[in-house]
C-alpha positions as CSV (number, residue, x, y, z in Angstrom):
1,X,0.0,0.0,0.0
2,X,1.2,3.5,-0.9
3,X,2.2,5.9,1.8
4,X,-0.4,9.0,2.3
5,X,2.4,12.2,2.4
6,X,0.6,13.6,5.3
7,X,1.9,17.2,6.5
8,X,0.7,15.6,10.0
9,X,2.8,13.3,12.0
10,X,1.8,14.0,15.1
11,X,-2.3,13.6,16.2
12,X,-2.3,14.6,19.6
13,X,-2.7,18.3,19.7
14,X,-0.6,21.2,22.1
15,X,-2.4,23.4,23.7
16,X,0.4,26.8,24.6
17,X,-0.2,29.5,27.0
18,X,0.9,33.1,26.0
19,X,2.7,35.5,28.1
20,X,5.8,37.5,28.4
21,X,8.3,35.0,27.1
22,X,6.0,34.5,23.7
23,X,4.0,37.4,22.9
24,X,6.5,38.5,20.3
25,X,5.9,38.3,16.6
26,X,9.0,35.9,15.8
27,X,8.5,34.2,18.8
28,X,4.6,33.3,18.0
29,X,5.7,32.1,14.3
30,X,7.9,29.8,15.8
31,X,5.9,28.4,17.7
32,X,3.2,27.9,15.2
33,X,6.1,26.0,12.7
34,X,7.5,24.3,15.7
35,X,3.5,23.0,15.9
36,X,1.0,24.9,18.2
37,X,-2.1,24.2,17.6
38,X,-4.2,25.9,20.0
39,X,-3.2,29.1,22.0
40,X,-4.4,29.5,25.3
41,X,-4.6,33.4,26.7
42,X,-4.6,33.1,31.1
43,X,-7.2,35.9,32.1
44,X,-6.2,35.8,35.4
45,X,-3.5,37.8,34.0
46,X,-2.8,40.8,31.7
47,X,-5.4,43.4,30.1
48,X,-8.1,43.4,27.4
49,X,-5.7,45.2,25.3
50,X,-2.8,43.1,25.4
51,X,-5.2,39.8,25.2
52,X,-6.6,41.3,22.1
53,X,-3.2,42.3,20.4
54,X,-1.4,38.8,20.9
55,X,-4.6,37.6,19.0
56,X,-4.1,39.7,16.5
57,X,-0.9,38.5,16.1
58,X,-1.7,35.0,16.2
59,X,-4.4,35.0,13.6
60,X,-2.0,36.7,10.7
61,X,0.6,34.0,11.7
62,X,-1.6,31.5,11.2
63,X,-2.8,32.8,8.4
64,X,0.9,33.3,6.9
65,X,1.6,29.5,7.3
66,X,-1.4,28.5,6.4
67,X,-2.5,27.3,9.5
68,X,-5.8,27.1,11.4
69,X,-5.1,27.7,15.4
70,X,-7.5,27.8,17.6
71,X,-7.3,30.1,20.8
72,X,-8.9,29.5,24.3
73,X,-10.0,32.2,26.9
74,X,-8.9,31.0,30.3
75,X,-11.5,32.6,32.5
76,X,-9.5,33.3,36.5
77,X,-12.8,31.8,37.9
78,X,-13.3,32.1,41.8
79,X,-9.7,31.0,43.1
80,X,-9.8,31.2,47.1
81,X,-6.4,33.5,48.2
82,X,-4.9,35.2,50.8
83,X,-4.7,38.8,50.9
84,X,-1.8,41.1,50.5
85,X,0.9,40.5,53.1
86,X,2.4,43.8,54.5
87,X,6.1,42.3,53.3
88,X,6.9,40.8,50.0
89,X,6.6,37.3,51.7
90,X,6.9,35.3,55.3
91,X,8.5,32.4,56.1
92,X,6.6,30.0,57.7
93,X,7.8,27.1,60.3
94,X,6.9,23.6,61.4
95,X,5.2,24.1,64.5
96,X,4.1,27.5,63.9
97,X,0.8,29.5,64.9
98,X,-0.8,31.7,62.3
99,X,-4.3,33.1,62.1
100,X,-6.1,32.9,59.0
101,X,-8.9,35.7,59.1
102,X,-11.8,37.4,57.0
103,X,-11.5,40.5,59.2
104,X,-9.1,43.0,57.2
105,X,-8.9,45.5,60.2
106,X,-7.3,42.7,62.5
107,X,-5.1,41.3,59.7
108,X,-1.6,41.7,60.6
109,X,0.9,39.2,59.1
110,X,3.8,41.0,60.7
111,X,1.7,38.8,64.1
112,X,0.9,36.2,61.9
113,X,-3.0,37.1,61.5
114,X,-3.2,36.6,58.0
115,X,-5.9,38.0,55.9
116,X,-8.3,35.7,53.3
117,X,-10.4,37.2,50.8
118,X,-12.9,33.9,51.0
119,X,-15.9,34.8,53.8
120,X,-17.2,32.0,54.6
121,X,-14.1,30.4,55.3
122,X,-14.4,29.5,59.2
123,X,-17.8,28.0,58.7
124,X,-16.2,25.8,55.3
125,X,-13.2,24.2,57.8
126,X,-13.2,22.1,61.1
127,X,-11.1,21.2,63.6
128,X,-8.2,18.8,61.9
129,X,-8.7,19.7,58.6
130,X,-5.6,20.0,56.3
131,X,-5.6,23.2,54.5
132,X,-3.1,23.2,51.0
133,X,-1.4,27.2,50.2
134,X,0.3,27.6,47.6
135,X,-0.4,24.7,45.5
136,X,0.2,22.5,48.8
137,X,3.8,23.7,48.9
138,X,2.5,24.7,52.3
139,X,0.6,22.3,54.9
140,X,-1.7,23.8,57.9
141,X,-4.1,21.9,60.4
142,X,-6.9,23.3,61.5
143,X,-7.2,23.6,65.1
144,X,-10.2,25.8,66.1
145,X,-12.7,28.4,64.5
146,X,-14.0,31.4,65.5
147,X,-16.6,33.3,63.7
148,X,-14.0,35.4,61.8
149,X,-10.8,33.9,62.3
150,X,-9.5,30.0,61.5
151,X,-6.4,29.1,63.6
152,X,-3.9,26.9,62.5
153,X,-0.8,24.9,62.9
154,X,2.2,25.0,60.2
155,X,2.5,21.0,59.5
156,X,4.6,21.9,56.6
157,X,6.7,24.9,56.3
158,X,7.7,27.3,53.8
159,X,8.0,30.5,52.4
160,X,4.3,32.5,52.0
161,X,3.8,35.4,49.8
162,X,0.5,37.5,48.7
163,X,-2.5,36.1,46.8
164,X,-1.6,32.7,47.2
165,X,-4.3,30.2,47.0
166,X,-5.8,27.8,49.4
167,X,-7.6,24.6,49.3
168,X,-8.9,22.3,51.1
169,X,-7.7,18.4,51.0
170,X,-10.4,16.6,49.8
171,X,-12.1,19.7,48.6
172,X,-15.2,21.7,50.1
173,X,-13.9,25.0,50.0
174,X,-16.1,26.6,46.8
175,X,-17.6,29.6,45.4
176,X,-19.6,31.1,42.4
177,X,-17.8,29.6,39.6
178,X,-18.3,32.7,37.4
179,X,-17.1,36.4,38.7
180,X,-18.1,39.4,37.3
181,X,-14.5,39.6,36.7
182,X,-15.2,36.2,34.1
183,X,-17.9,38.1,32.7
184,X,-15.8,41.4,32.2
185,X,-13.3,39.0,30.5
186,X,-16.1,36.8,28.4
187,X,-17.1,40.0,27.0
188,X,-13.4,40.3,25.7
189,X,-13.8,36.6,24.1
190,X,-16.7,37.1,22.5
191,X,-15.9,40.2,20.6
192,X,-12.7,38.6,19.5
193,X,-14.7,35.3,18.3
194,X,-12.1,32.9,20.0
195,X,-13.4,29.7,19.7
196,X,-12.8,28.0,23.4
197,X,-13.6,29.2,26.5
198,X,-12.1,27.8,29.7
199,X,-14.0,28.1,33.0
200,X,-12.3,27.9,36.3
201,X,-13.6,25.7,39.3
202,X,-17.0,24.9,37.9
203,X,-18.8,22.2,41.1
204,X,-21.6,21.0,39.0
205,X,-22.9,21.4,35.4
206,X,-25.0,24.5,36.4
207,X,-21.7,26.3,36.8
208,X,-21.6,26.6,33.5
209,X,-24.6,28.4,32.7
210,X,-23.9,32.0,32.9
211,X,-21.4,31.5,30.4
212,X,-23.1,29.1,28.5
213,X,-26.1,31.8,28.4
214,X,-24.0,34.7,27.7
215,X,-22.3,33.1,24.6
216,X,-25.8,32.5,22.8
217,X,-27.2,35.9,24.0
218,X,-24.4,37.3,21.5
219,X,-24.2,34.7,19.2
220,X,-21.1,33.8,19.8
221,X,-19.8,30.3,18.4
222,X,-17.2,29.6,21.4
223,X,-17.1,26.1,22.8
224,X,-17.2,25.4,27.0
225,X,-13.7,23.5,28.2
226,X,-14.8,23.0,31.7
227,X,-11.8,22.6,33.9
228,X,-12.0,19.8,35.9
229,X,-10.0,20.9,39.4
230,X,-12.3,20.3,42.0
231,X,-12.3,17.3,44.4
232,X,-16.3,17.2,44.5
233,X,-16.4,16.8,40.6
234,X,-14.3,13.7,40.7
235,X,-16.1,12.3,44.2
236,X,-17.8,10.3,42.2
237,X,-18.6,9.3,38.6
238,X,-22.6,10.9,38.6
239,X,-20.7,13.9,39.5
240,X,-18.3,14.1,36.7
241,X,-20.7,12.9,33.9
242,X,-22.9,15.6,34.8
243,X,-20.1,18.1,34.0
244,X,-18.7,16.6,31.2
245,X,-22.5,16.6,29.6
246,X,-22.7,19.9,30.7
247,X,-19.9,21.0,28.6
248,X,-18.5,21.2,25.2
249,X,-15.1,19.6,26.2
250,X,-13.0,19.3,30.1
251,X,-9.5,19.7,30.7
252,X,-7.7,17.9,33.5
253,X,-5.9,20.6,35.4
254,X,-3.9,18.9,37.3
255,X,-2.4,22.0,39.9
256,X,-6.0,22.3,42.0
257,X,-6.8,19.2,41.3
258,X,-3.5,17.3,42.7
259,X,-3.8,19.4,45.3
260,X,-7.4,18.8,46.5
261,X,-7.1,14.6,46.0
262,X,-3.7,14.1,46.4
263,X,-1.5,13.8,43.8
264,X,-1.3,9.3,44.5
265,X,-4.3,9.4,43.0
266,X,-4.2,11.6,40.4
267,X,-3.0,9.5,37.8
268,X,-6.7,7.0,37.9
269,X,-8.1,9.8,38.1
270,X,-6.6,11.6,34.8
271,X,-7.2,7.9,33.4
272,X,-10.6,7.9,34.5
273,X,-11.7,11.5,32.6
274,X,-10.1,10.7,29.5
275,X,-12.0,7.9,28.9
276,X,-15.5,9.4,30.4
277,X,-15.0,12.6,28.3
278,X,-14.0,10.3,24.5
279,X,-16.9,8.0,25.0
280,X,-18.9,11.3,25.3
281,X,-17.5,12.6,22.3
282,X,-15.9,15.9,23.8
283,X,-12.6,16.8,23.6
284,X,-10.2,16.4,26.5
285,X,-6.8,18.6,27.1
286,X,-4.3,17.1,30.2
287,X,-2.8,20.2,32.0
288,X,-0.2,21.8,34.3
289,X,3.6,21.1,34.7
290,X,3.8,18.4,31.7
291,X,7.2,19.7,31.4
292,X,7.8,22.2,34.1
293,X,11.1,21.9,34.1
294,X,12.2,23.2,30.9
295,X,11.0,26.7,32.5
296,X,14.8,27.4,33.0
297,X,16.1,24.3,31.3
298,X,16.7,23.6,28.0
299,X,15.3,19.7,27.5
300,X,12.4,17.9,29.7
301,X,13.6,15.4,32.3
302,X,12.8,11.6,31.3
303,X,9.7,11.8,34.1
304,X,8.4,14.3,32.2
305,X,8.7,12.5,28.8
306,X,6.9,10.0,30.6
307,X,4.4,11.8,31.7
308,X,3.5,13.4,28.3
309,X,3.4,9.6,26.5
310,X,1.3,8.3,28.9
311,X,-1.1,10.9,28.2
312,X,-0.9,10.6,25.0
313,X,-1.3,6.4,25.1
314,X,-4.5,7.2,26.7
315,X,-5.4,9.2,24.2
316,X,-5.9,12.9,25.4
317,X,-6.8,14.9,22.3
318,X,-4.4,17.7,23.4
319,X,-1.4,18.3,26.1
320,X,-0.9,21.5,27.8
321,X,1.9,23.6,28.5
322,X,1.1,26.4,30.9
323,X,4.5,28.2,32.5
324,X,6.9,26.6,29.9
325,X,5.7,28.7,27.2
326,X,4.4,32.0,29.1
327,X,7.5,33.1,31.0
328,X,9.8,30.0,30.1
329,X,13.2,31.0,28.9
330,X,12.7,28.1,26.1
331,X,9.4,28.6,24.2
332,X,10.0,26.9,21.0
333,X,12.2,24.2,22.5
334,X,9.7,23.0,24.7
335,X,6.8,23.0,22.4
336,X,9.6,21.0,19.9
337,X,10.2,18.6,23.2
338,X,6.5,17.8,23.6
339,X,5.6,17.2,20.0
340,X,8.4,14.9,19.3
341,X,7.6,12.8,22.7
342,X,3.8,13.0,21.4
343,X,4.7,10.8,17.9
344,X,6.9,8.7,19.7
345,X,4.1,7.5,21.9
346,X,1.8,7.6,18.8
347,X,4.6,4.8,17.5
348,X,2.8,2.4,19.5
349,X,0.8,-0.3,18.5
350,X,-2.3,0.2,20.3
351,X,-2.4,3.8,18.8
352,X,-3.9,2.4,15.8
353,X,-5.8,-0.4,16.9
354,X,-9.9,-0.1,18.0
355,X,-12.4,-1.9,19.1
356,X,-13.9,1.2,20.5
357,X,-18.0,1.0,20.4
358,X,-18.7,-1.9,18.9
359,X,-21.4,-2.8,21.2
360,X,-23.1,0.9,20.6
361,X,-26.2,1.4,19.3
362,X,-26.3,4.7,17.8
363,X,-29.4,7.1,17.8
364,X,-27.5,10.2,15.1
365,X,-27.3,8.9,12.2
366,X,-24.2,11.2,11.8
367,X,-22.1,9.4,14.8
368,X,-22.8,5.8,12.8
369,X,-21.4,7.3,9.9
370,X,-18.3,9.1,11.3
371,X,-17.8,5.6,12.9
372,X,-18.6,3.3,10.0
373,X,-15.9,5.7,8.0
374,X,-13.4,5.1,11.2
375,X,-14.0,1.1,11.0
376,X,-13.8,0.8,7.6
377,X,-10.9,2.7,7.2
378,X,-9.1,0.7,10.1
379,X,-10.2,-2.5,8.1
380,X,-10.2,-2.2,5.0
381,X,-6.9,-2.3,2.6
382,X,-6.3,0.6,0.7
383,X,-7.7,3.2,2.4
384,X,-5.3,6.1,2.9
385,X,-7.3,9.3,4.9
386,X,-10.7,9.7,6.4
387,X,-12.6,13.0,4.8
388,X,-15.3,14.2,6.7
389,X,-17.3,17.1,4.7
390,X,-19.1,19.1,8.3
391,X,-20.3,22.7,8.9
392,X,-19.9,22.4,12.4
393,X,-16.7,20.0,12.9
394,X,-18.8,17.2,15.1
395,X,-18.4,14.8,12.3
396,X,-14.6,14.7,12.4
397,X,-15.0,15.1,16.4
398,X,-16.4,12.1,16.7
399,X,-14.5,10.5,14.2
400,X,-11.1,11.3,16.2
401,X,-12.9,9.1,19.1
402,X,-11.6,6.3,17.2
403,X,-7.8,4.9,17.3
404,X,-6.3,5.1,14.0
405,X,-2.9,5.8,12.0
406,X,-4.5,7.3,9.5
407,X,-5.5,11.2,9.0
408,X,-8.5,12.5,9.4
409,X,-9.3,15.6,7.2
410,X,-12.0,17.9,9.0
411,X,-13.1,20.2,6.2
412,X,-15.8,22.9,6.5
413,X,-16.4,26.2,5.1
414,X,-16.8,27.8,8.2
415,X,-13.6,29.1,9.6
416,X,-14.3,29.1,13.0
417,X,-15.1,25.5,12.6
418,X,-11.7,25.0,11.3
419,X,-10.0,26.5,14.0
420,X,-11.5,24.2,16.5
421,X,-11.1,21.3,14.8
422,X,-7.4,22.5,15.8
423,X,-8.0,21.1,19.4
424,X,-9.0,17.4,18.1
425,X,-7.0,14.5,18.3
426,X,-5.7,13.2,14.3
427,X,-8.2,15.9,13.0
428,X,-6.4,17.8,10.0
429,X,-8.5,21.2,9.7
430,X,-9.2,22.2,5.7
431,X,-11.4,25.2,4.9
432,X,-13.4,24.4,1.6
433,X,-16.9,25.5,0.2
434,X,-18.7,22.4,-0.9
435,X,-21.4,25.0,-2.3
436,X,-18.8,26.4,-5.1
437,X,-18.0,23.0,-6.5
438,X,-19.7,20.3,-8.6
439,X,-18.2,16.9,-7.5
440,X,-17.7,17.8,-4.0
441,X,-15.6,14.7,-3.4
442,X,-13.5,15.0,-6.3
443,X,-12.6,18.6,-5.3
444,X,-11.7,17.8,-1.9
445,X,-8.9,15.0,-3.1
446,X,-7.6,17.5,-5.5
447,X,-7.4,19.8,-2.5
448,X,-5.5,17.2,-0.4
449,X,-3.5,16.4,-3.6
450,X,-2.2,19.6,-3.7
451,X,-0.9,20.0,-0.3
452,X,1.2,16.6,-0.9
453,X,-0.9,14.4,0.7
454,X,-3.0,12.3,-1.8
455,X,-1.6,10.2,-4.8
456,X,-3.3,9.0,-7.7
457,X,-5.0,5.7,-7.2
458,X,-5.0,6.1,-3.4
459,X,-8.7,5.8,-1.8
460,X,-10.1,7.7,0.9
461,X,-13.3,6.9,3.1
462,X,-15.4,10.1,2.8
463,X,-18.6,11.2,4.9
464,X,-21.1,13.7,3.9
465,X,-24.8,14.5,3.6
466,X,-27.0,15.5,1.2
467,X,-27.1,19.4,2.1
468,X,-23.5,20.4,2.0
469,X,-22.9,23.1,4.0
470,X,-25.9,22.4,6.1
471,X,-25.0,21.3,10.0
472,X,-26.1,17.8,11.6
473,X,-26.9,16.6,8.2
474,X,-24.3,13.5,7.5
475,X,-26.0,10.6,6.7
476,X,-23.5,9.3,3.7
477,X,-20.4,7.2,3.9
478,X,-18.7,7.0,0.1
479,X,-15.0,5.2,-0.8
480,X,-13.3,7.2,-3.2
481,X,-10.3,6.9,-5.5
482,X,-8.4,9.6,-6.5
483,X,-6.9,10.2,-9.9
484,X,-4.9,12.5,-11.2
């Protein structure tokens, strides 16, 4: 069998945060050629201005290479802090007494009365309870409450500056998941059309309504990625399918999350949402320190490596990086580092092997299709690339939900469509009219030909309805041969 000259060898996507260390012109075409496929912009920091001039930036890259990138707003979400310390940080030691309180007048962290910004904190915490600062870099037990003030003991000791988080092991400690900072912000999303939103610390499926409501208020096209980083949403599976339906697609961030369960169990639990999230056809992104160290050093250590494959062997759609990209001194190297660990992984054999589904009854006629074209394609000789013609990009999303070493091309005439195609797993993104063109099949291939990646007499397995260019509508599965 020919080889398809696919332009893609990797199919697990990167997902890159912007910031100081790549907000640069060169810097952000690098790391689109070095293979960035989504951009993620952190709300919790920077302003509406510089947000909307890096995505300026990124969409005339893209456009320059030819490239559709998708790019996520990362709403800050209701993080639970401490307040400003009156020095630039304090060191905290086993044994210690501090004072954590809600009443800013009797705050004094010079005497170890430190304030928090969360009110209902003493009723949220009892006696014995571990509290997490600082991504758990800092232990304290709870000891007594008071109406205003939560007293602890320093069980593991550190260094403590300003607005450092807090959480609660095992979890508990919530609030609103959308601020009217978030909604300050969403209005910034919206009128830039990014396609993803992130929301921070969503509890329950409801969490996601106010921006669910605001995006269809302005028409907006932008897709939910619920961040899953709450020990409540994991507690139990009910809980997690509820959020995962709620959504348009989860990411595992692993900082809150690690913190709140413990990182031991962690890794079932990453395991666990990957599968629950592809079997509900929504995309899945695995966050936080995948490769931390290449912040200040120049190539990932082997655990890290690790960390990335396995991932990938379970079949995220997309890895992270967070840090190693925003104010890392090696941008491009580590976005280099991850892709080339993401097709090693894809190397192995289970990568292409499925027996995904096969007890599913369908009730879409456009999920049998995208599967039937997935099956055959795994199983039948000959076949070099998947083509799924879709509006909307669910065709080619479901599609990726199968295992496969070959490409799938994700080809719509709506842009935005392409762009967010850019997060799923194998899914090559192709903007195309089907409503300018005769033989709609025959164009594509030529299309595909003439990027290198179709040779005469090679076949393809290609989905479609009979309304091109209307969404929802995919009810045909055709085997095509292409010649020249």
């Amino acid at each position: 069998m020919q080889k398809v000259l696919s332009s893609i060898e990797r199919r697990t996507k990167i997902v890159a945060t912007l910031g100081p260390a790549s907000s640069s012109v060169e810097v952000l075409s690098d790391l689109i050629e070095a293979g960035v496929d989504v951009f993620r912009l952190n709300f919790s920091h920077g302003c509406h201005a510089d947000h909307s001039k890096a995505i300026e930036i990124v969409r005339e890259q893209a456009t320059l290479k030819n490239r559709h990138v998708g790019i996520m707003g990362d709403l800050q979400g209701p993080k639970i802090r401490i307040g400003q310390l009156q020095q630039d940080s304090m060191e905290l030691a086993n044994g210690q007494e501090i004072v954590l309180t809600i009443d800013a007048s009797s705050a004094n962290s010079l005497q170890n009365r430190i304030h928090v910004t969360y009110e209902p904190l003493p009723t949220s915490v009892h006696a014995e309870d571990i509290l997490l600062l600082d991504d758990g870099r800092i232990r304290l037990l709870v000891k007594s409450t008071s109406t205003t003030d939560v007293v602890c003991e320093v069980t593991q000791a550190g260094p403590l500056s300003s607005r450092k988080g807090i959480n609660r092991l095992g979890g508990g400690l919530a609030a609103d998941a959308i601020t009217e900072k978030d909604l300050e912000d969403l209005q910034c999303i919206i009128e830039n059309n990014l396609e993803f939103v992130a929301v921070s610390f969503p509890c329950r499926g409801s969490d996601l309504l106010p921006v669910r409501d605001a995006l269809t208020k302005a028409g907006s096209e932008a897709k939910i990625i619920a961040k899953i980083e709450r020990a409540e949403v994991v507690a139990n599976d009910a809980n997690l399918q509820e959020l995962i339906d709620a959504a348009d697609g989860v990411m595992v961030a692993r900082g809150d999350l690690g913190v709140e369960i413990g990182d031991p169990q962690l890794i079932g639990i990453q395991k666990k949402i990957i599968k629950m999230a592809r079997k509900s056809n929504k995309p899945v992104i695995t966050a936080t320190q995948m490769m931390e160290s290449m912040i200040t050093q120049p190539v990932p250590t082997r655990a890290e490596v690790f960390d990335v494959a396995n991932a990938v062997l379970d079949c995220t759609d997309a890895v992270m990086l967070s840090g190693e990209t925003a104010t890392g001194a090696f941008p491009v190297k580590v976005v280099e580092a991850m892709s080339e660990t993401a097709i090693g992984a894809e190397k192995h054999p289970t990568m292409v092997q499925s027996g995904y589904r096969l007890e599913r009854i369908f009730t879409q006629s456009n999920e049998c299709i995208a599967l039937s074209a997935m099956y055959a394609a795994n199983h039948l000789e000959g076949i070099s690339a998947i083509v799924c013609l879709s509006e909307s990009g669910n065709t080619p999303l479901i599609a990726s939900r199968i295992r496969s070493g070959l490409p799938i091309y994700g080809v719509s005439r709506n842009l935005m469509a392409c762009r967010r195609m850019a997060l799923m797993r194998g899914v090559i993104p192709l903007y195309f009219d089907p409503t300018q063109s005769g033989d709609v099949g025959e164009a594509i291939m030529s299309l595909i030909a003439e990027r290198g990646e179709l040779l005469s007499g090679q076949r393809i397995a290609f989905t479609c309805g009979d309304s091109p260019g209307e969404g929802g509508s995919s009810n045909t599965l055709k085997l095509l041969t292409y010649r020249a």
